[in-house]
C-alpha positions as CSV (number, residue, x, y, z in Angstrom):
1,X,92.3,44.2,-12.4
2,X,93.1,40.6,-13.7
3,X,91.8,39.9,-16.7
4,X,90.8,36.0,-17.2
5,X,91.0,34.2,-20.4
6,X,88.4,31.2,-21.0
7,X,86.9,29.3,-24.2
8,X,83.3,30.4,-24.4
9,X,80.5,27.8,-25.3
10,X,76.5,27.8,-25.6
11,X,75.4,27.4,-22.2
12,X,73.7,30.0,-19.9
13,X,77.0,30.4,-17.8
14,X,79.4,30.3,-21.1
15,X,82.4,28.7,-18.8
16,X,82.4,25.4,-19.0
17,X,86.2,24.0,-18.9
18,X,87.2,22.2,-16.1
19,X,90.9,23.0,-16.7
20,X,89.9,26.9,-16.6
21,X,88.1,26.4,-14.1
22,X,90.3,25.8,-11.6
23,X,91.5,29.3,-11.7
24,X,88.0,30.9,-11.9
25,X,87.8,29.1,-8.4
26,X,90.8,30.4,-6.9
27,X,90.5,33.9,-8.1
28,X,86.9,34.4,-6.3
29,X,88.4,32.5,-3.2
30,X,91.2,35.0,-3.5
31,X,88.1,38.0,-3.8
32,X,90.8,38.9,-6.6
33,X,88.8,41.7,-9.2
34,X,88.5,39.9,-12.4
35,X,86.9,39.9,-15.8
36,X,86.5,37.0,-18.5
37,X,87.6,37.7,-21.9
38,X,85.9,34.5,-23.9
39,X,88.8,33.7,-26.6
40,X,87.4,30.9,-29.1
41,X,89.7,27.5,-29.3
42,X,91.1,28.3,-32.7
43,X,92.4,31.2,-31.9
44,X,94.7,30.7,-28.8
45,X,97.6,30.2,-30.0
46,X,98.0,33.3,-32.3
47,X,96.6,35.5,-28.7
48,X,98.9,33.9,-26.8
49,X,102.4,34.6,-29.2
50,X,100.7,38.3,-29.8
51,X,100.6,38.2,-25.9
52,X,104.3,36.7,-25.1
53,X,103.1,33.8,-23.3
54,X,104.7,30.5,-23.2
55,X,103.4,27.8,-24.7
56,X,102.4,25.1,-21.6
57,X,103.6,22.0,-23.7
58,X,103.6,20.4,-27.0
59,X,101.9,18.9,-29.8
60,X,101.4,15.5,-31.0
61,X,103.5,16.3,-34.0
62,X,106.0,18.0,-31.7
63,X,104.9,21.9,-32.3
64,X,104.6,23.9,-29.2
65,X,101.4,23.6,-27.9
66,X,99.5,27.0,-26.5
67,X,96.7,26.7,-23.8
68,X,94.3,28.6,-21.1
69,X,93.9,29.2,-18.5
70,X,95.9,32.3,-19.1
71,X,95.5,35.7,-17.1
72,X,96.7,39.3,-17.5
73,X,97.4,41.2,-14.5
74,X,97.6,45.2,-15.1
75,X,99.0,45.5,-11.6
76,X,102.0,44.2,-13.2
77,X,101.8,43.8,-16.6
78,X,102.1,39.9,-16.7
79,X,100.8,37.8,-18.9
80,X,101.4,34.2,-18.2
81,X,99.3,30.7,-18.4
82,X,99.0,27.1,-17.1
83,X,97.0,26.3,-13.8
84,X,99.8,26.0,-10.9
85,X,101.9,28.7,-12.6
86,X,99.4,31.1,-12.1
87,X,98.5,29.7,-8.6
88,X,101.8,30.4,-7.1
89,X,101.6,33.8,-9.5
90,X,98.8,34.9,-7.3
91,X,99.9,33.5,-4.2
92,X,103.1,35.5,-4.1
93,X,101.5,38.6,-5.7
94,X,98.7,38.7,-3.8
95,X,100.0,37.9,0.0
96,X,97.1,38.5,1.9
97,X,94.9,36.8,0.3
98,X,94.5,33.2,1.1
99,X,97.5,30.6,0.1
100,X,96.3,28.2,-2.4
101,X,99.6,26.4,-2.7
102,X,101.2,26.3,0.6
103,X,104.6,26.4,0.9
104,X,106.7,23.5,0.7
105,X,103.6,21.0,-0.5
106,X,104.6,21.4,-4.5
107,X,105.9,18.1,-4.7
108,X,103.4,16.5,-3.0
109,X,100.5,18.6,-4.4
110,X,101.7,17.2,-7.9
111,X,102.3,13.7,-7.0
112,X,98.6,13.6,-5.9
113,X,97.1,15.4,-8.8
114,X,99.0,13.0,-11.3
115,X,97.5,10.2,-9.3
116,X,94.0,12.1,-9.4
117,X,94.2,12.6,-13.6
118,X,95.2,8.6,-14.0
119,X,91.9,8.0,-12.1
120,X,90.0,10.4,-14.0
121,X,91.3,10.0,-17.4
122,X,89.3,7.2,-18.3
123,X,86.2,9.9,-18.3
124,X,88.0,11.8,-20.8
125,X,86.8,9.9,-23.9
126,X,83.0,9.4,-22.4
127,X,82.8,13.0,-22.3
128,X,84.7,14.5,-25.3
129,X,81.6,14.1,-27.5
130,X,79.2,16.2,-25.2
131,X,81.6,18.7,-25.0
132,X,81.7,19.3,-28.6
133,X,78.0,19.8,-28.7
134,X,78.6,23.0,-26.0
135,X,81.0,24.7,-28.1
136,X,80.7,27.3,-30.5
137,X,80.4,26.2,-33.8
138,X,84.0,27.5,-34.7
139,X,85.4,26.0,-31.4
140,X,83.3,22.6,-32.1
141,X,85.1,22.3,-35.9
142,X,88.6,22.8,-34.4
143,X,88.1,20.4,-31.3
144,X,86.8,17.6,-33.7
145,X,90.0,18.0,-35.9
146,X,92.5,18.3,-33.5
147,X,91.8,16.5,-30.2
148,X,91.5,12.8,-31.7
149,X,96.1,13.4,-32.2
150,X,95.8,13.6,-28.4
151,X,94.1,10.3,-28.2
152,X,97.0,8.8,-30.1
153,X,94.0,8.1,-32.8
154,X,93.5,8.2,-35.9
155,X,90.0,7.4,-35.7
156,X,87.2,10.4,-35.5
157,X,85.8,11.7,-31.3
158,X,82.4,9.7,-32.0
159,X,84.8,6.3,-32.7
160,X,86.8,6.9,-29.6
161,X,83.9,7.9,-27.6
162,X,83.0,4.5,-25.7
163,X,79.8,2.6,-25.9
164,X,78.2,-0.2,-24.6
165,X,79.8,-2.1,-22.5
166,X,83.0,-0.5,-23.0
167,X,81.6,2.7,-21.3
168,X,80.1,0.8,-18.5
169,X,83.8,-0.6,-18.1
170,X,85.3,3.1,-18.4
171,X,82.8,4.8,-15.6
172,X,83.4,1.6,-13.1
173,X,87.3,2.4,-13.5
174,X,86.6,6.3,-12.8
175,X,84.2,5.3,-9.9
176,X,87.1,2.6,-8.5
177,X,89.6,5.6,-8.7
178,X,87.7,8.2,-7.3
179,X,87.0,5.8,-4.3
180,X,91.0,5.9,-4.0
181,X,90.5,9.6,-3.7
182,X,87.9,9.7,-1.1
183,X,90.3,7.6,0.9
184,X,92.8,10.4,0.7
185,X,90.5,13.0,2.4
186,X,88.7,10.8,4.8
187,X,92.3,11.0,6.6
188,X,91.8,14.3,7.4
189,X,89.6,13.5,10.3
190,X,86.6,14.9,8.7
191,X,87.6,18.0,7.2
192,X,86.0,19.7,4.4
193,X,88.8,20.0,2.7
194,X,92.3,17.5,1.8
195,X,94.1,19.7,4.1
196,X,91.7,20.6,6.4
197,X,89.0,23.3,6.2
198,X,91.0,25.7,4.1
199,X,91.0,24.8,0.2
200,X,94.0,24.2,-1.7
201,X,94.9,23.9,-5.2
202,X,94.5,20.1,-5.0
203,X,90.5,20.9,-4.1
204,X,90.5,23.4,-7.1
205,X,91.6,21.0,-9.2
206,X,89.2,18.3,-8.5
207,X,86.0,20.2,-8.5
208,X,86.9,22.4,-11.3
209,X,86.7,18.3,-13.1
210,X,83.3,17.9,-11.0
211,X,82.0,21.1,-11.8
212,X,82.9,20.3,-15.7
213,X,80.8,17.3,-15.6
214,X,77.5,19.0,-13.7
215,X,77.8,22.3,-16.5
216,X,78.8,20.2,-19.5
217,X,76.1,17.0,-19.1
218,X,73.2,19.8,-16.8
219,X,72.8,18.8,-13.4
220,X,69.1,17.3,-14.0
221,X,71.2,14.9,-16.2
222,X,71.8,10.8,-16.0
223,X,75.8,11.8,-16.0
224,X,76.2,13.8,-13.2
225,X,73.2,12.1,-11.1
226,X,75.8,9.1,-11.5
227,X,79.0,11.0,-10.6
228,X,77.3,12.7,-7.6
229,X,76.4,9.7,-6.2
230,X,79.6,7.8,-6.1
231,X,81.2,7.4,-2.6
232,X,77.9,8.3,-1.0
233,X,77.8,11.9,-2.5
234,X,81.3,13.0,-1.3
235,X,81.8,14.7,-4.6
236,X,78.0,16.6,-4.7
237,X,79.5,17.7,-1.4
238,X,82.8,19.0,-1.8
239,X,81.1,20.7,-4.7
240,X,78.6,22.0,-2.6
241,X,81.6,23.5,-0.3
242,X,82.8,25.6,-3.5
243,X,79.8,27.0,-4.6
244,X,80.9,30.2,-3.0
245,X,83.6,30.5,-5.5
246,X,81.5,29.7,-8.4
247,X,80.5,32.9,-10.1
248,X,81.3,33.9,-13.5
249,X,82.9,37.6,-14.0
């Protein structure tokens, strides 16, 4: 069984991060057995060097920088972290189960997805606030103390967090680039899907961000009522279209 490893937080569901999120999706696509081990934010780093996983990056001050997703497989013994690594992980483990990054679109999957976070990362700073208050307490500490470094800040979340006008600014550029996006799959003739009716990692990716929005803000909320609706509900649907994949193990 593959053991999946995920920051906890207070709501009902306890997953909440779109990054993870993406490979909760793809392992129940896959129908791959799997069980969440909750690790709490501070404590990642030390799990993963007790583990022998790579770090995925690095710091603002240069330190390697140690993050989740991050499996364990006791089919093979692998331990190993980072989204697309553990894509094409399962992929080529797991043959017959559906391909999530078909061979020979790697290049092109990226290019699109680097295009997809420039769009979206203006909703990176709206959010970071609520997401704080979904945390566990120890979780919610760290977060506050670390993320505003990746900001390039040295101001506190709530002064990066725009307001006002500033915000109204922020969501119109996330709705401009998300209308880029819908673009993208209305040349697919009408396909659920960017490639068709099979989901890819590309899919994953983006409603893993959706679906982070909906649990983080409550679906009954302004925030995701907003984001639903832009480009006449295309991103309600494609959410809709993974719901299948949505349970929490």
């Amino acid at each position: 069984m593959i053991t999946f490893f995920d920051v906890p937080s207070k709501l009902p569901g306890i997953a909440w991060s779109p990054i993870n999120w993406r490979i909760r999706l793809i392992l129940n696509y896959k129908q791959l057995p799997h069980k969440t081990e909750w690790i709490e934010y501070p404590d990642i780093e030390a799990f993963s060097k007790k583990h022998g996983i790579a770090p995925t990056g690095k710091k603002p001050d240069g330190n390697p920088l140690y993050t989740f997703p991050a499996i364990y497989d006791d089919t093979t013994g692998a331990y190993l972290a980072d989204s697309v690594p553990i894509a094409q992980y399962l992929d080529k483990t797991y043959p017959d189960t559906p391909v999530v990054v078909p061979a020979g679109t790697e290049a092109l999957m990226q290019a699109f997805l680097d295009s997809y976070f420039s769009k979206w990362g203006p909703y990176m700073p709206i959010s970071v606030l609520q997401i704080t208050t979904i945390m566990n307490p120890v979780s919610s500490v760290y977060f506050n103390e670390t993320r505003p470094a990746y900001f390039n800040s040295n101001k506190t979340l709530q002064e990066i967090a725009p307001k006002g006008e500033a915000r109204v600014q922020a969501l119109e550029a996330v709705k401009s680039g998300m209308e880029d996006i819908k673009k993208s799959y209305d040349k697919n003739g009408g396909k659920k899907f960017i490639m068709g009716d099979s989901p890819t990692f590309t899919d994953f990716a983006i409603s893993a961000f959706l679906l982070g929005v909906k649990l983080v803000y409550e679906e009954d909320s302004h925030e995701w009522k907003e984001v639903s609706s832009w480009q006449g509900g295309r991103w309600a649907k494609l959410l809709e279209d993974m719901k299948p994949y949505q349970a929490v193990f």
